[in-house]
C-alpha positions as CSV (number, residue, x, y, z in Angstrom):
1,X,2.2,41.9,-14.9
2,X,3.7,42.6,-18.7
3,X,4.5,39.9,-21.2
4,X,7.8,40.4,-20.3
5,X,7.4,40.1,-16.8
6,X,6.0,37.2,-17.4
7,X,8.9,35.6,-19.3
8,X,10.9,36.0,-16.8
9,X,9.5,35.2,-14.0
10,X,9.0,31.5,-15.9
11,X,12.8,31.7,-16.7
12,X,14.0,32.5,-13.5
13,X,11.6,29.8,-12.3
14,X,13.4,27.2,-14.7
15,X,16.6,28.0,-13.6
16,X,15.9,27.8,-9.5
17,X,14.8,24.2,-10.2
18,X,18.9,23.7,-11.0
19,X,19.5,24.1,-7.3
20,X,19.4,21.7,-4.2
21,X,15.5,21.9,-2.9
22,X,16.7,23.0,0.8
23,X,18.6,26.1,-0.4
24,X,15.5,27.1,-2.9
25,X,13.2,26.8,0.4
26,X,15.2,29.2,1.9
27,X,16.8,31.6,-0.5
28,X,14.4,31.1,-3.4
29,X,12.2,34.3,-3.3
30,X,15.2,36.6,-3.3
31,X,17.0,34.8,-5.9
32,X,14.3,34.4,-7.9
33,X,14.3,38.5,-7.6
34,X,17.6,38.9,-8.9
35,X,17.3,36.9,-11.7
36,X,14.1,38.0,-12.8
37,X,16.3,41.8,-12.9
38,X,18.8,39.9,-14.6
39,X,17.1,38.7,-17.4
40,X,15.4,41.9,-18.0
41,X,18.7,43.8,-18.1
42,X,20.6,41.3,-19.9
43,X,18.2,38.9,-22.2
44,X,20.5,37.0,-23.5
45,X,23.6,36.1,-20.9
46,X,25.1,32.8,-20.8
47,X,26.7,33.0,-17.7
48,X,23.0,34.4,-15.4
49,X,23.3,31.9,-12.5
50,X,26.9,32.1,-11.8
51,X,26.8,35.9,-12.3
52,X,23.5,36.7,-10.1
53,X,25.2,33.9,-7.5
54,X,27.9,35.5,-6.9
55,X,26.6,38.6,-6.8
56,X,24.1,38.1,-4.0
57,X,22.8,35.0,-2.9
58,X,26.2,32.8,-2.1
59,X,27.2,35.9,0.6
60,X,24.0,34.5,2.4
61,X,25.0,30.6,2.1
62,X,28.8,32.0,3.5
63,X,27.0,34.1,6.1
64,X,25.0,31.4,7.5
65,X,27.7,28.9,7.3
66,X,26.3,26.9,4.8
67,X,29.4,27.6,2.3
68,X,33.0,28.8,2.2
69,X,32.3,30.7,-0.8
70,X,34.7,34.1,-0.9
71,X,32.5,37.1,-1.5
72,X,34.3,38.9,-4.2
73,X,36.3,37.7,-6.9
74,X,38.3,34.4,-7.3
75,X,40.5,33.3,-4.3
76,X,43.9,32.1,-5.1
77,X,44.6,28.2,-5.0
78,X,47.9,26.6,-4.7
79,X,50.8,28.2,-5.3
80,X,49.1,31.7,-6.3
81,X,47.5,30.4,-8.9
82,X,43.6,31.9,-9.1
83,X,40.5,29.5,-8.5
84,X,38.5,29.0,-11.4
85,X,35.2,30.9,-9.9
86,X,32.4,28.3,-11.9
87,X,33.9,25.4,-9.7
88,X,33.8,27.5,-6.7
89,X,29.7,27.7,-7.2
90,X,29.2,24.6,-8.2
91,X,30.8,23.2,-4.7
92,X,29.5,26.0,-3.0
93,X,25.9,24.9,-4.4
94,X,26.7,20.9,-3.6
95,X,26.6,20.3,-7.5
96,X,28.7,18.4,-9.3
97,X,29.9,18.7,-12.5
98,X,28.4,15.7,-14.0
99,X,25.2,17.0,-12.2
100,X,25.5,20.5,-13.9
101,X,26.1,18.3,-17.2
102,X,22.5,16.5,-16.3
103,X,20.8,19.1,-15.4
104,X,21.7,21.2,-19.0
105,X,20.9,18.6,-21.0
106,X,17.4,18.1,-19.2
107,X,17.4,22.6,-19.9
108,X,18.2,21.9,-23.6
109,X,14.9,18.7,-23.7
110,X,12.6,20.4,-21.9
111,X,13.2,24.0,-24.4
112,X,12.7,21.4,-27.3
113,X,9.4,20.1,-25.8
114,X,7.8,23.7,-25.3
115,X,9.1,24.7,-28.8
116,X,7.6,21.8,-30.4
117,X,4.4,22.5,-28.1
118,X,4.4,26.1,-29.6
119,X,4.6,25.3,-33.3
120,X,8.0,26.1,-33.6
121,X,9.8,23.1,-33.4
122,X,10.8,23.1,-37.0
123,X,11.9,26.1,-37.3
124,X,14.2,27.3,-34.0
125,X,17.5,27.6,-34.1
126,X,19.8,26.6,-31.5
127,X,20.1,30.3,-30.7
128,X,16.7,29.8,-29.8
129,X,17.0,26.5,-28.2
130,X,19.5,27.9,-25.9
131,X,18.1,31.2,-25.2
132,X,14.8,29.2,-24.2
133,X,17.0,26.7,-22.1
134,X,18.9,29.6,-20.3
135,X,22.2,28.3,-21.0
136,X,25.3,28.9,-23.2
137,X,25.4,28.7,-27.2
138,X,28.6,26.5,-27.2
139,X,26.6,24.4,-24.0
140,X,24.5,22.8,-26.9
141,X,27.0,20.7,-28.7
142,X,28.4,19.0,-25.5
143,X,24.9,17.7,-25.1
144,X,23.6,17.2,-28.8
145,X,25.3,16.9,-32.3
146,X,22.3,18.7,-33.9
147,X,18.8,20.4,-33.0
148,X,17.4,17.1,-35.4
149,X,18.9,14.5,-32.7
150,X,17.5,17.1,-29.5
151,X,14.0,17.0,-30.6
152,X,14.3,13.3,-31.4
153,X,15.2,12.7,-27.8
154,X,12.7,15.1,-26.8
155,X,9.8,13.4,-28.1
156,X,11.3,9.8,-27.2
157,X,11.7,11.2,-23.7
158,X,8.2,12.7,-23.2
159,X,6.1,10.1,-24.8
160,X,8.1,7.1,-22.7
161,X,7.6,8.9,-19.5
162,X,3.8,9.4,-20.4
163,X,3.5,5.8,-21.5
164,X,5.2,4.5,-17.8
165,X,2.6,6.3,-16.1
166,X,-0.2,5.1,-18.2
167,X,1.0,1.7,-17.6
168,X,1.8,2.1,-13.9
169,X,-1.9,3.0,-13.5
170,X,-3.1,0.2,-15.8
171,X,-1.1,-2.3,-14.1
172,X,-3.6,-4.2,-12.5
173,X,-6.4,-4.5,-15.6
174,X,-6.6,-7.3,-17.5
175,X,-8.9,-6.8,-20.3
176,X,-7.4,-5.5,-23.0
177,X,-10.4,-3.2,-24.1
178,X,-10.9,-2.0,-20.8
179,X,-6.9,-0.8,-20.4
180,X,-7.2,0.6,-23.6
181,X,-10.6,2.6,-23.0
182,X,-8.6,3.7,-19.6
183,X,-5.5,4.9,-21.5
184,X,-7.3,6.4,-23.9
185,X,-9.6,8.2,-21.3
186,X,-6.4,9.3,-19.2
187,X,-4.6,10.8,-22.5
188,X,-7.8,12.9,-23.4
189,X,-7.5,14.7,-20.2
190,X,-4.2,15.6,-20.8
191,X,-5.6,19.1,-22.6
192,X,-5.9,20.0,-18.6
193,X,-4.0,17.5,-16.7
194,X,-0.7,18.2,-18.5
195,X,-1.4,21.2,-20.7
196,X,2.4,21.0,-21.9
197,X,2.2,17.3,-23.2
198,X,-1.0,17.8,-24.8
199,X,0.4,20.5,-26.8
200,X,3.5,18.5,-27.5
201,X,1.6,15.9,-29.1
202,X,-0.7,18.3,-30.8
203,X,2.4,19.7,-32.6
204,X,4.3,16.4,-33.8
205,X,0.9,15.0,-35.1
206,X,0.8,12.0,-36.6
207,X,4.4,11.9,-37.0
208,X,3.9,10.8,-32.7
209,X,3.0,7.6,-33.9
210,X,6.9,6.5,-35.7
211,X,8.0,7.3,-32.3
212,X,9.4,4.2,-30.8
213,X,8.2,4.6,-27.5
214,X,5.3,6.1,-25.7
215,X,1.7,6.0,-26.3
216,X,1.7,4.9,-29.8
217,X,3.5,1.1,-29.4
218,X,1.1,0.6,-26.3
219,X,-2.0,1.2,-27.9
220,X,-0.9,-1.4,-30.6
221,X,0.1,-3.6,-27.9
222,X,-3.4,-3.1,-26.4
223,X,-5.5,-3.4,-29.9
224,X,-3.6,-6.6,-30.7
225,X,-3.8,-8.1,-27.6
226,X,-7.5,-7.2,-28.0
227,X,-7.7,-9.2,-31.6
228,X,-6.3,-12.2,-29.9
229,X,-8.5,-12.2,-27.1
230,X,-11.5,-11.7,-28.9
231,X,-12.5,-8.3,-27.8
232,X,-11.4,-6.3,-31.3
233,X,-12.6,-7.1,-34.5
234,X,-11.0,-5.0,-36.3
235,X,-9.0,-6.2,-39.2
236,X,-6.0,-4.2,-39.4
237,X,-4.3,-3.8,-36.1
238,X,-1.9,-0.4,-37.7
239,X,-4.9,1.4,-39.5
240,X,-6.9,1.2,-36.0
241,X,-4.0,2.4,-34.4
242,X,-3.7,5.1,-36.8
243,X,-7.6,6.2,-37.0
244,X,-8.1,6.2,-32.9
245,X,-4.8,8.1,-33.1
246,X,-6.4,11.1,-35.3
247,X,-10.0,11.0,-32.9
248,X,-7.2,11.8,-29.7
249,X,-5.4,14.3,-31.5
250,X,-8.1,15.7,-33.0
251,X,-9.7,16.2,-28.7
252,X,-7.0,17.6,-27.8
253,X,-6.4,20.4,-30.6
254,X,-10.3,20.7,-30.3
255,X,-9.1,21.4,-26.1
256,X,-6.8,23.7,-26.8
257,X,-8.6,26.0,-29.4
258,X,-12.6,25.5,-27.9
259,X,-11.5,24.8,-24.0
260,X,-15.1,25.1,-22.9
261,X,-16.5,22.5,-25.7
262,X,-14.0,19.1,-24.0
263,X,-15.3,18.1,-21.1
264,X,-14.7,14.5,-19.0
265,X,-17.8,13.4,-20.5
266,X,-16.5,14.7,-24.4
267,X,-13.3,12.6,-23.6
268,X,-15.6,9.5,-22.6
269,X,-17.6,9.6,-25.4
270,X,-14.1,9.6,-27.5
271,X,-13.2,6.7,-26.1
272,X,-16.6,4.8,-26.2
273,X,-16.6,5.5,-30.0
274,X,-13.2,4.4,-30.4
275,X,-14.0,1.3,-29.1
276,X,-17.0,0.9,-31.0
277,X,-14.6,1.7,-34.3
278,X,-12.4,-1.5,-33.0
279,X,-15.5,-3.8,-32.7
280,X,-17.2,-4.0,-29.4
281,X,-20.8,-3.8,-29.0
282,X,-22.3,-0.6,-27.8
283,X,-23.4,-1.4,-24.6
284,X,-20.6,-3.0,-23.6
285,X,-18.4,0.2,-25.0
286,X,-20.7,2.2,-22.9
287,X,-19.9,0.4,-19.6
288,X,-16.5,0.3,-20.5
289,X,-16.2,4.1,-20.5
290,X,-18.3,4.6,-17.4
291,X,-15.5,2.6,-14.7
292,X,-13.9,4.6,-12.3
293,X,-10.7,5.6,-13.9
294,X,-7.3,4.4,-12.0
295,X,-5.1,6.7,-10.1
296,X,-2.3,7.9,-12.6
297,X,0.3,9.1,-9.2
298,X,2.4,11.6,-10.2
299,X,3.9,12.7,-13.6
């Protein structure tokens, strides 16, 4: 399979996911055909779903009695007047418009995350935004006021989620060194757990830690609860935060570029020093790293 192949098969992918689960199961092979010979024909249309739709797959949801969708064309309503053929999909499809609204804006977040994962968060343009979201130019400003307050959501949005599940599987530890040497172990397996994220926080850097949600704010939590309880003695809460910070970027950059040189055990040992760096004894840093790490469920 070509490059571009490639790309669209992954766009056509993204935009199948904007349609109810039991019509993918049954339609989503064919569909996923048509637009894959959409985007290579026309790279850069803003209307690809509702075209390729109407053009092939709604006849089957009318055939089967699934929808009352007309074949060809706009119907007329009341009065003579014609349908508007967009809101004719959408209730075909079962989607609402505040869902199509949801589900465009989630598009737009999730472009901004692999942009910023790729280096190019800086410098794309909402051209490029969109064209990576699959959806219209003019879609972007009834969603965002600029591509500054999109990647700002973005990275809130990631990082929170990623932080829910690290707490959700730390729930039920109480010392604060040992759900900080678990959280820190989980997050250094992201290189091949969740490739995506790993490269996300690879390409905001340090600048992940002003985020005001996500890993960073729980780690402090975690060091400072570790101060009071004894377990740290490291001075300055905000400098450990920010040196254990580096050691788990630094992994997973290390991941990306040397795959074969990050291991389990290179994570482990990352978290044993880092642990070491906040004041507990070695052998107890050791053990610490050695548990059984919780389940983490699904992202």
């Amino acid at each position: 399979m070509s490059q571009a192949d490639a790309d669209a098969a992954r766009r056509a992918a993204r935009l199948l996911r904007w349609y109810p689960a039991a019509w993918r199961d049954r339609y989503g092979c064919e569909f996923a055909e048509l637009l894959v010979a959409d985007i290579e024909e026309r790279p850069r249309s803003t209307a690809r779903t509702l075209d390729v739709a109407r053009g092939g797959i709604i006849a089957r949801l009318a055939d089967v009695g699934l929808a009352g969708f007309p074949l060809h064309g706009a119907t007329a309503g009341a009065g003579g007047t014609a349908a508007d053929p967009q809101r004719e999909v959408r209730a075909s499809l079962g989607v609402s418009e505040r869902t199509l609204y949801k589900w465009r804006r989630q598009a737009l977040i999730d472009a901004a995350v692999r942009l910023i994962a790729e280096g190019r968060g800086d410098r794309a343009s909402i051209q490029e935004i969109t064209d990576a979201a699959d959806i219209g130019f003019g879609s972007f400003y009834n969603h965002f006021d600029s591509k500054e307050q999109l990647f700002q959501t973005a990275s809130e949005e990631v990082l929170e989620r990623w932080g829910q599940l690290i707490d959700r599987a730390t729930t039920d530890i109480t010392d604060p060194a040992e759900r900080f040497a678990a959280g820190t172990r989980i997050s250094g397996r992201l290189g091949w757990t969740h490739p995506g994220i790993a490269g996300f926080l690879t390409g905001a850097g340090l600048d992940a830690l002003d985020i005001p949600g996500g890993l960073a704010p729980r780690a402090l939590r975690d060091i400072e609860a570790g101060q009071a309880a004894g377990r740290f003695t490291v001075p300055d809460a905000e400098i450990a935060l920010s040196a254990v910070a580096g050691g788990l970027l630094g992994l997973l950059r290390m991941c990306q570029r040397h795959p074969d040189r990050v291991t389990e055990t290179t994570v482990d040992r990352l978290a044993e020093a880092e642990l070491r760096l906040l004041g507990v004894p070695a052998d107890e840093a050791a053990r610490l790293t050695a548990l059984p790490l919780p389940d983490t469920g699904a992202w």
